[in-house]
C-alpha positions as CSV (number, residue, x, y, z in Angstrom):
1,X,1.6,7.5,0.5
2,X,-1.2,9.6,2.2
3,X,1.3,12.7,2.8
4,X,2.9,12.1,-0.7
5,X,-0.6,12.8,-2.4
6,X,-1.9,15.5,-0.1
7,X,1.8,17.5,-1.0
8,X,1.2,16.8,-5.0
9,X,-2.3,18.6,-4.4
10,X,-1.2,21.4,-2.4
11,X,1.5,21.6,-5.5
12,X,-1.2,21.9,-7.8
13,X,-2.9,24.9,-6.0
14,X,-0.6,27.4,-7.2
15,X,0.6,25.4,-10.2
16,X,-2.8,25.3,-11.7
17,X,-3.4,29.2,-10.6
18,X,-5.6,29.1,-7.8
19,X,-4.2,31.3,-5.8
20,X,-2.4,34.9,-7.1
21,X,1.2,34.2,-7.7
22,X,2.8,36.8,-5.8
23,X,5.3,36.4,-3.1
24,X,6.4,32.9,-2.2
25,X,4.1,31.8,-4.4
26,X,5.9,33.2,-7.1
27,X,8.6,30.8,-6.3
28,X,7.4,28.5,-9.5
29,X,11.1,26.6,-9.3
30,X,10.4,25.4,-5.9
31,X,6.7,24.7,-6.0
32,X,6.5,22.4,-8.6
33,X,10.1,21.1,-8.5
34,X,10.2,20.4,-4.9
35,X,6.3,20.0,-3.9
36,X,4.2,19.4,-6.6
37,X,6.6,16.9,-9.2
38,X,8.8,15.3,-6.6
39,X,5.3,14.1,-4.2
40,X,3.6,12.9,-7.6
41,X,7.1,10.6,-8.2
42,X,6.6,9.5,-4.4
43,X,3.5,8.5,-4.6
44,X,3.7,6.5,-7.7
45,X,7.0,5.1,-6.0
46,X,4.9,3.9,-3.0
47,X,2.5,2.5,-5.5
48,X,5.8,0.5,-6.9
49,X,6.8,-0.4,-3.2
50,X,3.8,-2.0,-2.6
51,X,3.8,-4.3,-5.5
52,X,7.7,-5.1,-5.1
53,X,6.4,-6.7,-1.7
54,X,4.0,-8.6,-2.8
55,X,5.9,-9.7,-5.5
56,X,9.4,-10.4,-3.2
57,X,7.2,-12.5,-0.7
58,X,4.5,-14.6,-3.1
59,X,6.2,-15.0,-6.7
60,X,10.1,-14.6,-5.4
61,X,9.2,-16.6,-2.2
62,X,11.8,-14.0,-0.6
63,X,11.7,-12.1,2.9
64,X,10.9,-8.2,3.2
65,X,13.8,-7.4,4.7
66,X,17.5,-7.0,4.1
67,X,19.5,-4.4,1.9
68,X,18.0,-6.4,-1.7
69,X,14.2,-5.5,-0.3
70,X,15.4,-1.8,0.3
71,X,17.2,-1.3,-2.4
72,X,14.7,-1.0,-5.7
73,X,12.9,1.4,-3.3
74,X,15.9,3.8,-2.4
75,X,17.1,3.7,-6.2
76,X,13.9,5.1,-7.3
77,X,13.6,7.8,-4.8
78,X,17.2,8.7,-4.9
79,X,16.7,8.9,-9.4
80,X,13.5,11.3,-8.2
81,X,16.1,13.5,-5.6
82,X,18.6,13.7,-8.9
83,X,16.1,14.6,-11.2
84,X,15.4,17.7,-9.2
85,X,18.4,18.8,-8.1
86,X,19.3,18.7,-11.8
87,X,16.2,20.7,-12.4
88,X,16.8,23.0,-10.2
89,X,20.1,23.6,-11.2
90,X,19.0,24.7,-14.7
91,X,17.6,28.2,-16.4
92,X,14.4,28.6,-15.4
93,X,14.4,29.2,-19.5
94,X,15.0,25.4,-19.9
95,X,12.4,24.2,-17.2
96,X,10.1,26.7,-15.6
97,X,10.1,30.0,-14.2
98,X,7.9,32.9,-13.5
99,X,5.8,35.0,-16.3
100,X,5.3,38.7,-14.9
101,X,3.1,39.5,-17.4
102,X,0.8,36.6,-17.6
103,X,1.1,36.2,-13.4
104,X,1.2,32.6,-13.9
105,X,4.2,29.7,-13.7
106,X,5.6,29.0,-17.6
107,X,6.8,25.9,-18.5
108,X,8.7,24.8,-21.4
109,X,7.8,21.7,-23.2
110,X,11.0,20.3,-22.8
111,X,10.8,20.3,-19.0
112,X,7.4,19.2,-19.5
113,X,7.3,16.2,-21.8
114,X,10.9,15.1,-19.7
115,X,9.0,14.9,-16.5
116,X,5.5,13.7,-17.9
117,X,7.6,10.5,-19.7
118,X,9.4,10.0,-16.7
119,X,5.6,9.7,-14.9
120,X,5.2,7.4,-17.8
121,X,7.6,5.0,-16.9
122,X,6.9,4.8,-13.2
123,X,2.8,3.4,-14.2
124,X,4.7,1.1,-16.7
125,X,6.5,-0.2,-14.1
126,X,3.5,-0.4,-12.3
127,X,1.4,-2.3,-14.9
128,X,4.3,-4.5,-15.2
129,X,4.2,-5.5,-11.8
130,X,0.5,-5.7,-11.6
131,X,0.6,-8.3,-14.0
132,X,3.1,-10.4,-12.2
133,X,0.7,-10.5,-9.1
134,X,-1.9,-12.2,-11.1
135,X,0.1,-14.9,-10.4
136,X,0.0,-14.5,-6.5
137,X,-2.5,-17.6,-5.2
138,X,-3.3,-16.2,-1.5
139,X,-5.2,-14.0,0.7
140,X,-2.4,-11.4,-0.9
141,X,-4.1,-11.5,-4.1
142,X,-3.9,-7.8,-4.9
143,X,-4.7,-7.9,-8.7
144,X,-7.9,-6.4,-9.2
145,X,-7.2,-3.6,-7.0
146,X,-3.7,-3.1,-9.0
147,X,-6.3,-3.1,-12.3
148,X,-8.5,-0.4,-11.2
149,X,-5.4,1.3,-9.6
150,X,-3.6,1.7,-13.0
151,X,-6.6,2.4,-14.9
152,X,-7.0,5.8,-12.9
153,X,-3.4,6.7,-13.3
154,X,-3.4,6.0,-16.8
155,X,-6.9,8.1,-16.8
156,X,-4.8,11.3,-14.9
157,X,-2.1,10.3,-17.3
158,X,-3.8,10.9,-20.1
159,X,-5.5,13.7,-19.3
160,X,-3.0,15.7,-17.8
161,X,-0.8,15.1,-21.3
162,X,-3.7,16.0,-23.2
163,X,-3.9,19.8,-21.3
164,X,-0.7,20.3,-21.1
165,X,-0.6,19.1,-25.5
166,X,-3.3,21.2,-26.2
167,X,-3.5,24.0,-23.5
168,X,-0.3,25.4,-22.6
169,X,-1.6,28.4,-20.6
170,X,-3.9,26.2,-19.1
171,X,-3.8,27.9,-15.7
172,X,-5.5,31.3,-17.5
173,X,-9.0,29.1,-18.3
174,X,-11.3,28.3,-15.2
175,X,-12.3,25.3,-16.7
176,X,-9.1,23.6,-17.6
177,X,-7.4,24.3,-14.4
178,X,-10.6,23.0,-11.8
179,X,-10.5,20.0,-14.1
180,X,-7.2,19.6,-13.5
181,X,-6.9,19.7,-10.0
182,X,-10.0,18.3,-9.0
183,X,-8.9,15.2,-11.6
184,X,-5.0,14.5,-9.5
185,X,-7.4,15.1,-6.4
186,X,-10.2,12.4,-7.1
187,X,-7.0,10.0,-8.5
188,X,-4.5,10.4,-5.3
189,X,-8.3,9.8,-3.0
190,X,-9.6,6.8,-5.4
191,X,-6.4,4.7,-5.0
192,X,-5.9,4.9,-1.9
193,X,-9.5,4.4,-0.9
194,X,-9.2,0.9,-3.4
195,X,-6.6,-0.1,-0.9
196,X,-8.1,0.5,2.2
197,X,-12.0,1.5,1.9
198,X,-12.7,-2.0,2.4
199,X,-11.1,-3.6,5.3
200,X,-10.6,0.0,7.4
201,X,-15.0,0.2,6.5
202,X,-15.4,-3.8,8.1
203,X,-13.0,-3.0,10.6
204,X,-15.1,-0.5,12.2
205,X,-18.6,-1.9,11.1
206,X,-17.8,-5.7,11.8
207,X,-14.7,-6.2,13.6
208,X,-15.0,-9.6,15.3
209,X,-16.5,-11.1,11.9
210,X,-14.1,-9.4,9.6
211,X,-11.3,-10.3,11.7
212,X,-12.6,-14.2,12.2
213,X,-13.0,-14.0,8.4
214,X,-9.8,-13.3,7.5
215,X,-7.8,-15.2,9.9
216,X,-9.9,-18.0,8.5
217,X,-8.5,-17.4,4.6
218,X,-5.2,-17.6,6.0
219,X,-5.6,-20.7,7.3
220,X,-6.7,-22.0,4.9
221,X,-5.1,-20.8,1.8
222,X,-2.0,-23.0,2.5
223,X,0.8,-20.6,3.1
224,X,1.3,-20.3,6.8
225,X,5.3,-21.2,6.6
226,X,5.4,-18.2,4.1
227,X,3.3,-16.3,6.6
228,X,6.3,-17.4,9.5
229,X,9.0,-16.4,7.1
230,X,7.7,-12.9,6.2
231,X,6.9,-12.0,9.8
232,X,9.1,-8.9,11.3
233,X,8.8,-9.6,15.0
234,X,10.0,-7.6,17.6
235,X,11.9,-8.4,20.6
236,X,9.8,-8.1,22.8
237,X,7.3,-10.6,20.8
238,X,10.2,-13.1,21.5
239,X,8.3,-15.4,23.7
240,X,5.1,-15.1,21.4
241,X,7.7,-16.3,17.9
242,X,9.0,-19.2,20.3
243,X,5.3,-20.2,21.0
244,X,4.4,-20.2,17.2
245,X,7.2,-21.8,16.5
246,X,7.0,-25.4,19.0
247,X,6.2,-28.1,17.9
248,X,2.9,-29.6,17.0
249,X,4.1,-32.6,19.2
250,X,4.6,-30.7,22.2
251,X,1.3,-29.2,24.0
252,X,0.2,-25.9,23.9
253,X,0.8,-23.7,26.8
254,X,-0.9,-20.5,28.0
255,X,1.4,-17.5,27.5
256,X,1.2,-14.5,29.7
257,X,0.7,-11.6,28.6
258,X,-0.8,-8.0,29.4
259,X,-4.1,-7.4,29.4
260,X,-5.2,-10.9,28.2
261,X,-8.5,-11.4,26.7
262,X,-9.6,-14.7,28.6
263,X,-11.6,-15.9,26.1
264,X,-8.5,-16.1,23.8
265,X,-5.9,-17.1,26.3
266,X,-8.0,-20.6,27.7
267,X,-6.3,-23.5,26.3
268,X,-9.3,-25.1,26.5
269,X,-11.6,-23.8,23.9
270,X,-11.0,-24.0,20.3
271,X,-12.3,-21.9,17.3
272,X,-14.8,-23.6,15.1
273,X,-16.1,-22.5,11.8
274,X,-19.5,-23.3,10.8
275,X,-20.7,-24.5,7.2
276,X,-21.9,-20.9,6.7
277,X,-18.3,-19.8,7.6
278,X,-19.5,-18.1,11.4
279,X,-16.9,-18.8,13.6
280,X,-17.4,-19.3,17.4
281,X,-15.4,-20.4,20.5
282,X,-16.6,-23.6,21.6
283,X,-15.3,-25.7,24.6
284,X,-13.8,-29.4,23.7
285,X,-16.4,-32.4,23.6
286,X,-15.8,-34.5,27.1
287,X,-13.2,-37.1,27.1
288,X,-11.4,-35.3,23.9
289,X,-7.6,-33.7,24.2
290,X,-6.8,-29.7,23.9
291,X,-3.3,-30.3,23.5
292,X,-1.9,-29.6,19.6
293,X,-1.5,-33.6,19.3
294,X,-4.4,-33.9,18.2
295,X,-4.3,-31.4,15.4
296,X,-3.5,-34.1,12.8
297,X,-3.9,-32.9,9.9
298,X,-3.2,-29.3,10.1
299,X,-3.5,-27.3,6.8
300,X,-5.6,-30.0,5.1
301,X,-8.3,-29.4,8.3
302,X,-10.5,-26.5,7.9
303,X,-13.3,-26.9,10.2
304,X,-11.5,-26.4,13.5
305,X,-8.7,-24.0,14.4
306,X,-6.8,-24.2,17.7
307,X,-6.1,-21.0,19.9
308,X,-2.5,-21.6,19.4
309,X,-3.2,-21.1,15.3
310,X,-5.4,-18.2,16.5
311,X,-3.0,-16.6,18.1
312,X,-0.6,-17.0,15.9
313,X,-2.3,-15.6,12.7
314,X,-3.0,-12.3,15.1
315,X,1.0,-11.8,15.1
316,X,0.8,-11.9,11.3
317,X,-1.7,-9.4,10.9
């Protein structure tokens, strides 16, 4: 999604006429068919992926893999490869060529209302799925992020439509065309910093909490056989699915591994969450078991988690 988004803005440099059009920049056909349109249908398509996922795995209670996962994915980007092949096949009088006496790529507004509708329907699809996700009761919950995330394509949407409605030589005015590019640049930087501004920012300023914090709202949101369902494990995580997978009847046993973190790997100590929500390893009272028998009431408790459960939400993540 990154790439996608730094490709549409490095389509928009000589689109918008930032740079002189002459040699391979005077290539309009390829520029904006190949860089600058087809990585601004990517990027909303990754935008689509996203939401499919969350949608397969918390409202269709589906894995996210198999062929049926794939395939809205590959339809949409293979429908993107057609349309410019087909675009590319045509007169650059029926799409978009270059004007020698203006220096500047000419559009027609056939081509251009075609592809801008086209845009159209990928945020539809995007608003439509947002709204399912409402519906998503989890940690997953990715709703208000999806809200803010449409409201700046819609923003770009509009505005770009607008220009292009109103100012079809755009590219000849200063003004119009730094609006225009700095506008697709905040947009492609704002939605992907909604998605990952906070968690990559605690990550690095609060690891240990953040991650304590958030294995803690998967424990206790309720979902953990989802969680086991939807997890892609390797093979050579084998050993680490069988583990997850025993028994709460059977007791838990230390698993080798490289580069264990002792603290972690002592079946001994157990994870307890304060009333402020601080979580700390503590050793077992005397006289009390550490095996996972006495983890009774296991998604209804939220007070103490075992290493095992520790463990085992690390894998998800």
């Amino acid at each position: 999604m990154f790439i996608a988004g730094v490709l549409w803005f490095v389509g928009d440099i000589p689109m918008n006429g930032h740079v002189l059009l002459k040699g391979s920049f005077s290539n309009c056909k390829e520029w904006n068919i190949w860089v600058r349109v087809l990585f601004c249908f990517v990027y909303t398509t990754a935008l689509i992926s996203r939401c499919y996922a969350l949608d397969r795995v918390f409202i269709q209670n589906r894995p996210t893999r198999g062929l049926i996962y794939y395939l809205p994915t590959v339809l949409l980007l293979a429908f993107v490869l057609g349309y410019s092949i087909v675009t590319e096949a045509l007169s650059s009088k029926l799409t978009i060529g270059y004007d020698k006496e203006l220096e500047l790529c000419s559009t027609t507004k056939g081509y251009v209302y075609v592809t801008l509708s086209l845009l159209w329907v990928n945020w539809l699809i995007i608003i439509f799925m947002m709204i399912r996700l409402r519906n998503i009761q989890s940690t997953f919950n990715e709703f208000y992020e999806f809200l803010f995330i449409c409201a700046f394509g819609i923003a770009a949407m509009v505005k770009t439509n607008v220009v292009h409605y109103t100012h079809p030589k755009y590219p000849l005015v200063r003004g119009y065309r730094i609006a225009e590019t700095l506008g697709d640049a905040f947009v492609i930087n704002a939605i992907i910093l909604i998605i990952i501004a906070y968690p990559v920012v605690m990550s690095i300023w609060q690891p240990h909490e953040y991650e304590h914090t958030w294995l803690l709202r998967l424990r206790t949101d309720g979902l953990q056989n989802m969680y086991d369902a939807n997890m892609n494990i390797r093979e050579d995580f084998s050993q680490s699915y069988a583990r997850m997978n025993t028994s709460v009847n059977q007791p838990a046993k230390k698993m080798a591994r490289p580069n264990a973190n002792p603290f972690i790997d002592m079946p001994e100590y157990a994870l307890h969450v304060d009333q402020n929500g601080m979580a700390t390893l503590r050793a077992p009272e005397p006289n009390s078991p550490t095996d996972e028998t006495t983890v009774t009431s296991r998604y209804s408790d939220h007070s103490m988690i075992t290493v095992d459960e520790y463990e085992k939400f690390r894998h998800i993540l």
